[in-house]
C-alpha positions as CSV (number, residue, x, y, z in Angstrom):
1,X,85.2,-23.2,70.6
2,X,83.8,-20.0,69.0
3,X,80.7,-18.8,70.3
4,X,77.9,-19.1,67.9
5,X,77.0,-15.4,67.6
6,X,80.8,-14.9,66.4
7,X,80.6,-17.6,64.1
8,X,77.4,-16.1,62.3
9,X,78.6,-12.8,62.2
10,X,81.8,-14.2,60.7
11,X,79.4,-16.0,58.2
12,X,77.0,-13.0,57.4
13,X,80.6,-10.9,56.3
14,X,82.1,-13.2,54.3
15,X,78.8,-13.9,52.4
16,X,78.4,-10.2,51.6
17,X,81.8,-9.7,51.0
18,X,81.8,-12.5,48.4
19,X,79.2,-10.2,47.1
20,X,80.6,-7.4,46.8
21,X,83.8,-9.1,45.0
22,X,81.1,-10.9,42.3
23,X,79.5,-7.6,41.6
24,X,83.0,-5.5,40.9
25,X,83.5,-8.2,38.5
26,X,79.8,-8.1,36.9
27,X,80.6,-4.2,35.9
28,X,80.2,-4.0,32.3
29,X,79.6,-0.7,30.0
30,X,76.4,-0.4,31.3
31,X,77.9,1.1,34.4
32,X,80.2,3.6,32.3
33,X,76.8,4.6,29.9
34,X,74.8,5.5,33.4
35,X,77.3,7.8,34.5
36,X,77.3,9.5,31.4
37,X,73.4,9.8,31.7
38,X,73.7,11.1,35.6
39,X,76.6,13.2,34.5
40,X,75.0,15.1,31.7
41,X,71.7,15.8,34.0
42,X,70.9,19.2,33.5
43,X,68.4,18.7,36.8
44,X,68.4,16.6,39.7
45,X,68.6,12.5,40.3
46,X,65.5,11.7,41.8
47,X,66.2,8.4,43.5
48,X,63.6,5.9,44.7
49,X,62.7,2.5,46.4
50,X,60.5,1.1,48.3
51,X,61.1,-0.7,51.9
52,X,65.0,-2.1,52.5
53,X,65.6,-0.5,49.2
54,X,64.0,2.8,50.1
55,X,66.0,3.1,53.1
56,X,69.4,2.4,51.1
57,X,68.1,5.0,48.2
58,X,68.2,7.7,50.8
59,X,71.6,7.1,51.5
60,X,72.2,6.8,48.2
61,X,70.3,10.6,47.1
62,X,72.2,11.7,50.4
63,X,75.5,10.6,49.6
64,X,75.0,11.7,46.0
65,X,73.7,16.0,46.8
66,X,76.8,15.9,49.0
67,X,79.7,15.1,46.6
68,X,78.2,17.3,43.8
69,X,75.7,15.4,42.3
70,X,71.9,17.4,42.9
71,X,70.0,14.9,44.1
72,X,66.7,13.9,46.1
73,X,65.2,10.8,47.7
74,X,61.2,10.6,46.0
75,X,59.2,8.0,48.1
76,X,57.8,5.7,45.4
77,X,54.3,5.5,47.0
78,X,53.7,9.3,47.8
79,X,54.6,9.5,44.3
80,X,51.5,8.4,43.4
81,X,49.8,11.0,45.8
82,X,51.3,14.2,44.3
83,X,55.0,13.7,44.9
84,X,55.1,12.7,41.3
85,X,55.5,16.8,41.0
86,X,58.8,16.9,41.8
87,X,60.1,14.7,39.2
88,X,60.2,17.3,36.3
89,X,62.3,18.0,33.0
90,X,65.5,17.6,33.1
91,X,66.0,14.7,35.8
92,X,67.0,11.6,35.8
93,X,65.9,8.9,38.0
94,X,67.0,5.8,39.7
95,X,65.4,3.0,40.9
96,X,66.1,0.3,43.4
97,X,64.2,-2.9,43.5
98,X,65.9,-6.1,44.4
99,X,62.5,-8.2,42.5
100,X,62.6,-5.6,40.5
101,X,58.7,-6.4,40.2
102,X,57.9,-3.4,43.6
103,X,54.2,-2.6,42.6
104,X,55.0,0.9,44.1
105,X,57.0,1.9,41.7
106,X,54.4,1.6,38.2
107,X,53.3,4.9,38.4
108,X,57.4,6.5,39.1
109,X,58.3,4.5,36.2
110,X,55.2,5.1,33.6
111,X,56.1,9.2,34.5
112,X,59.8,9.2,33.8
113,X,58.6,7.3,30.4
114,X,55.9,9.8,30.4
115,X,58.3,12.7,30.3
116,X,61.3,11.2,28.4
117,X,63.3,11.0,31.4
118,X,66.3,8.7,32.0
119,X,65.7,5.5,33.7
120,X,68.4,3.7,35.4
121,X,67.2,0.5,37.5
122,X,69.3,-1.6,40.0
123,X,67.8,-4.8,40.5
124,X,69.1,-8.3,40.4
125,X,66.5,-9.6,37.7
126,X,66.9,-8.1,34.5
127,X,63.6,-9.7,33.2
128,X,61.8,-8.0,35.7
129,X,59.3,-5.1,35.6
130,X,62.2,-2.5,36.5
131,X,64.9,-4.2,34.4
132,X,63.1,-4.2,31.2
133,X,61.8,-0.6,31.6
134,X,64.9,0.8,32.9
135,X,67.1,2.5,29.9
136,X,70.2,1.6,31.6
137,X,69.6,-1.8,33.7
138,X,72.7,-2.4,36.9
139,X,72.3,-6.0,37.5
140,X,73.4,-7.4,40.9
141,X,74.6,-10.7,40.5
142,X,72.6,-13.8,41.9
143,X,74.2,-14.0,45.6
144,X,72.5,-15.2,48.7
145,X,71.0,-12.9,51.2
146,X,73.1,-13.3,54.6
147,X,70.0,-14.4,56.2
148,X,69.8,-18.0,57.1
149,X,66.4,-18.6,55.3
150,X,67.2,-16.4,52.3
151,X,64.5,-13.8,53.4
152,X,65.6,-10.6,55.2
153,X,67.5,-8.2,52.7
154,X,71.1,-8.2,53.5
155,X,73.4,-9.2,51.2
156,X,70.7,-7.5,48.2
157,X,71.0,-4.0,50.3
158,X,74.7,-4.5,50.8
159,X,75.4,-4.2,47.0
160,X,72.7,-2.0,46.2
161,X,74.6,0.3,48.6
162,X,78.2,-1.0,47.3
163,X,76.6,0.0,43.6
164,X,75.2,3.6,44.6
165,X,78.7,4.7,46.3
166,X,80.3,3.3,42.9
167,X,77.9,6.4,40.6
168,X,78.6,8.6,43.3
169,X,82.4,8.4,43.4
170,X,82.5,7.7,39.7
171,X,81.1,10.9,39.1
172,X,82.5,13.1,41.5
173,X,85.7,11.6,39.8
174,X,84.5,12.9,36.4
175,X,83.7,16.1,37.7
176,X,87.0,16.9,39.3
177,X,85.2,17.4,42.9
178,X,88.2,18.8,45.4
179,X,88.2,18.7,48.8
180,X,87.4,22.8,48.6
181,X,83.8,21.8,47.0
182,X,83.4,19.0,49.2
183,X,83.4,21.5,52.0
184,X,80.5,23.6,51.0
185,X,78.1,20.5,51.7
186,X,79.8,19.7,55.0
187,X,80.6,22.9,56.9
188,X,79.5,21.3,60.0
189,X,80.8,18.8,62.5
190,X,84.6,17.6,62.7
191,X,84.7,17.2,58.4
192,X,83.8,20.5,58.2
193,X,86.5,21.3,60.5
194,X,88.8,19.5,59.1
195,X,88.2,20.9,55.7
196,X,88.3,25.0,56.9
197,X,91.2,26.5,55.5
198,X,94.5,27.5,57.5
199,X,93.0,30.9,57.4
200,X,90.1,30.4,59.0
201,X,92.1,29.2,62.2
202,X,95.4,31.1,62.1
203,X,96.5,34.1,64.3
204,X,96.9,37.3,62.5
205,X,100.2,39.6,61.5
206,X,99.2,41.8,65.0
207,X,99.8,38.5,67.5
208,X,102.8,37.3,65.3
209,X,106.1,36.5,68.1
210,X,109.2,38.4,65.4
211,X,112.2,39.7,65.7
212,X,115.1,40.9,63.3
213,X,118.1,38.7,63.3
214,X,120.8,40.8,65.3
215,X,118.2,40.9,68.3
216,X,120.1,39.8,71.1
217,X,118.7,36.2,72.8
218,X,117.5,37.8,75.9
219,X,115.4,40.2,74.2
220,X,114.4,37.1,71.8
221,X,113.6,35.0,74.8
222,X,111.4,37.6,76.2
223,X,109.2,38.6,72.8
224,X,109.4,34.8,72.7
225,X,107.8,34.3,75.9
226,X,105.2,36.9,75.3
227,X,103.4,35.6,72.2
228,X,102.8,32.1,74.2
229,X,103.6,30.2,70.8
230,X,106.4,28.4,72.3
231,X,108.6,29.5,69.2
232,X,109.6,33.2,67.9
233,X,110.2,34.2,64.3
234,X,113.3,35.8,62.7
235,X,112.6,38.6,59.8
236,X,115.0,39.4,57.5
237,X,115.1,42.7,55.9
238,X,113.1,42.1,53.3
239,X,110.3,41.0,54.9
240,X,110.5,37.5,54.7
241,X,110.8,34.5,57.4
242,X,114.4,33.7,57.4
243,X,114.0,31.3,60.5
244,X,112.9,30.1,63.8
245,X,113.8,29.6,67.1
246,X,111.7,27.0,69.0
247,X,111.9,26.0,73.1
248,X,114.3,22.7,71.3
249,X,116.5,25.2,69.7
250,X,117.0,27.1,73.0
251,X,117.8,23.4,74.9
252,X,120.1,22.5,72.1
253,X,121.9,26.5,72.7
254,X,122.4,25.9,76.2
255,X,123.7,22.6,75.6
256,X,126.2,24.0,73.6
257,X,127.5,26.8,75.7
258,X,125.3,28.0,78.7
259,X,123.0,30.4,79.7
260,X,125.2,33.2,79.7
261,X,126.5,32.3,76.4
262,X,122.9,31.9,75.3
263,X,121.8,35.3,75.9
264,X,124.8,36.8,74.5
265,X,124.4,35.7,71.0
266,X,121.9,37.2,68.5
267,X,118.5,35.5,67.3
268,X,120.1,34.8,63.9
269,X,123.1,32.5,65.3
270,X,120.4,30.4,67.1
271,X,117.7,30.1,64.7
272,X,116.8,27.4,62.7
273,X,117.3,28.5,58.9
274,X,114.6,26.3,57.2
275,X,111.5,26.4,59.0
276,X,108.5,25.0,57.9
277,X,106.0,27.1,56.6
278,X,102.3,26.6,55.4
279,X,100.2,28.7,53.1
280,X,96.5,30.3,54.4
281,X,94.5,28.7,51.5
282,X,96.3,25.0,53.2
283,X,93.8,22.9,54.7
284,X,93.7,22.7,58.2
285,X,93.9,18.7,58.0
286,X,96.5,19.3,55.9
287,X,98.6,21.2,58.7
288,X,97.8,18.9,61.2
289,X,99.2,16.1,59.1
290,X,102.1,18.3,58.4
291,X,102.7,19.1,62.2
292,X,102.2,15.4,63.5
293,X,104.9,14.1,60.6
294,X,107.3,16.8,62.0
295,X,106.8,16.8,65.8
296,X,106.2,20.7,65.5
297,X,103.0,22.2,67.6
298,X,103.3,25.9,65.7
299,X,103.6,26.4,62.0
300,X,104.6,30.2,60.1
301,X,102.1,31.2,57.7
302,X,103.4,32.9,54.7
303,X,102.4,34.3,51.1
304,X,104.3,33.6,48.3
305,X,107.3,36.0,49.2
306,X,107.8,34.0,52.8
307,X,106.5,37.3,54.2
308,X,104.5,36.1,57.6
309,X,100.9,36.6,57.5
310,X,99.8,34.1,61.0
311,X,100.2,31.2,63.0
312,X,98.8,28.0,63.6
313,X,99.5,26.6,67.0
314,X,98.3,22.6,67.6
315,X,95.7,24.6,70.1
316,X,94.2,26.5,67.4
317,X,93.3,22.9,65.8
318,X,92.1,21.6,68.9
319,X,89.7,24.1,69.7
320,X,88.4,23.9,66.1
321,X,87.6,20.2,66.4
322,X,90.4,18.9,63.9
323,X,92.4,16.9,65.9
C-alpha cells in the first residue's frame, strides 16, 4: 500500500494543479488590459501583500525587476508608516489578497486612488474591498486550498504565484527581452555564466594552434601539440579558416596509411574542410550546446570573413561555471 505521506502529497499536487488548469482557462481581457497598464508604466510596479501573499509578492516584484519590468516589493503595513513615500507618480501597483478584504492594505489602496495610480488586484473575490477598488480586477477561480481543513494558503498562493509569472513573461514577451538583457540582471552565479558571451571565455589570436596548408604533418603535429587544444587550425592565404585537424583526424590518417605516411603528407590533405566555427558575440550556453550535439571539445572563433579571432576549449566552459 502507498504510504500515507505519498498519498497526501500526491493529493496536495493534483489539487493545485487542477488549479492552475481552472485559472488558464478563467483568463479573459482583463489579463491582456493589465499588461497594457504595467507595460506603458513610465515608473516602477510597486507590488504588495500582506502575510502568505506578501511573501509570494516578493517573488513576484523579484521576478518582475529581473526580466525588465522596474519593480519593488512595498510592505502593505510600513506603508502606513512612511513607506507610502515610495509609491509616487508614475507607478503602478499590484495588490495581492486572496479575501481581498486585508485591512493592511486601506491606506496602499486609498494613495494609489489618491494619486491616480493604476490599480491592479489579484484576489479570488471580486466583491471584495480589493476587487471593487482595483481598476483592473485578476480573479482566481474558487478552488480549494490543499490543506485538509481549507485553512493554510496553498492552493490560493500557488495561483497567485502561477498569475504573477503569467504578467511577467507576458511582458517581457511584449518588450522583446533577449537573452543579452536578461544577462545584465543576472551576471552572477551559473545563469550569469551561462549567458557571458563566447568572447568573454575564448583564447585570443596570440594562443591560436595555425598553420598554412602545405605545412608538412610533423611540423603540424608539433604546433599542434604545443597549443594543448587537442586540434590545430589550417589558414588559407587569405586569412580565413579553411580547416581542421583534430586528435580523430590524426587516428583516422594513420589508419589509412601509417605513421610514416602520416608525417609525410601536408596539413591540407589531412584536414577536415568544414569545421565548425562559432562567432564571439555567441553565447557561451550556446557553444556548449553546439559542442555536446557534435562531440567536439574545441570550437574556431571567427568574424564574418572566417578569419580566426580565438578558441573555446570544453575547459574554458568548465572553469567558467557553464557546464
Amino acid at each position: 500500500m502507498p504510504h500515507p505521506d505519498l498519498e497526501t502529497g500526491r493529493r496536495v499536487l493534483a489539487l493545485e494543479s487542477e488549479a492552475l488548469t481552472a485559472l488558464a482557462a478563467s483568463l479573459d481581457d482583463r489579463f491582456a488590459r493589465a499588461v497594457s497598464v504595467l507595460a506603458g508604466t513610465s515608473g516602477r510596479v510597486a507590488v504588495t501583500g500582506m502575510g502568505k501573499s506578501g511573501h509570494v509578492a516578493r517573488k513576484i516584484a523579484a521576478t518582475l525587476a529581473s526580466t525588465g519590468t522596474p519593480a519593488l516589493f512595498v510592505h502593505p503595513a510600513e506603508a502606513s508608516h512612511g513607506d507610502l513615500g515610495m509609491i509616487v507618480a508614475g507607478d503602478a501597483v499590484l495588490a495581492l489578497s486572496n479575501s481581498g478584504d486585508a485591512p493592511e492594505l486601506a491606506d496602499l489602496v486609498n494613495h494609489a486612488k489618491r494619486f491616480g495610480l493604476p490599480l491592479i488586484g489579484i484576489t479570488s473575490r471580486e466583491e471584495s474591498a480589493l476587487g471593487r477598488a482595483a481598476d483592473i480586477p485578476l480573479i482566481l477561480p474558487k478552488q480549494p486550498e490543499a490543506c485538509p481543513m481549507g485553512l493554510a494558503p496553498t492552493t490560493s498562493t500557488t495561483m497567485q504565484m502561477a498569475m504573477g509569472d503569467a504578467l511577467a513573461v507576458a511582458l517581457l514577451t511584449r518588450r522583446g527581452f533577449t537573452a543579452a538583457d536578461f544577462r545584465v540582471f543576472h551576471p552572477g552565479g551559473k545563469l550569469g555564466a551561462k549567458l557571458s558571451r563566447v568572447r568573454d571565455l575564448m583564447h585570443g589570436a596570440a594562443e591560436l594552434p595555425l598553420a598554412p596548408p602545405e605545412t608538412t604533418m610533423d611540423a603540424a603535429i608539433v604546433a599542434m601539440t604545443a597549443r594543448r587544444f587537442g586540434c590545430l587550425g589550417v589558414q588559407g592565404p587569405d586569412g580565413a579558416l579553411v580547416g581542421i585537424i583534430t586528435d580523430g583526424d590524426l587516428r583516422r590518417a594513420l589508419d589509412g596509411g601509417g605513421a610514416a605516411d602520416l608525417l609525410a603528407r601536408t596539413a591540407g590533405s589531412v584536414m577536415n574542410r568544414a569545421p565548425r566555427t562559432i562567432t564571439p558575440d555567441t553565447l557561451a550556453a550556446e557553444a556548449l550546446r553546439e559542442m555536446n550535439a557534435r562531440s567536439i571539445t574545441a570550437l574556431f572563433v571567427v568574424d564574418e570573413a572566417r578569419r580566426p579571432l580565438g578558441i573555446l576549449h570544453i575547459h574554458d566552459l568548465l572553469r567558467a561555471g557553464v557546464a
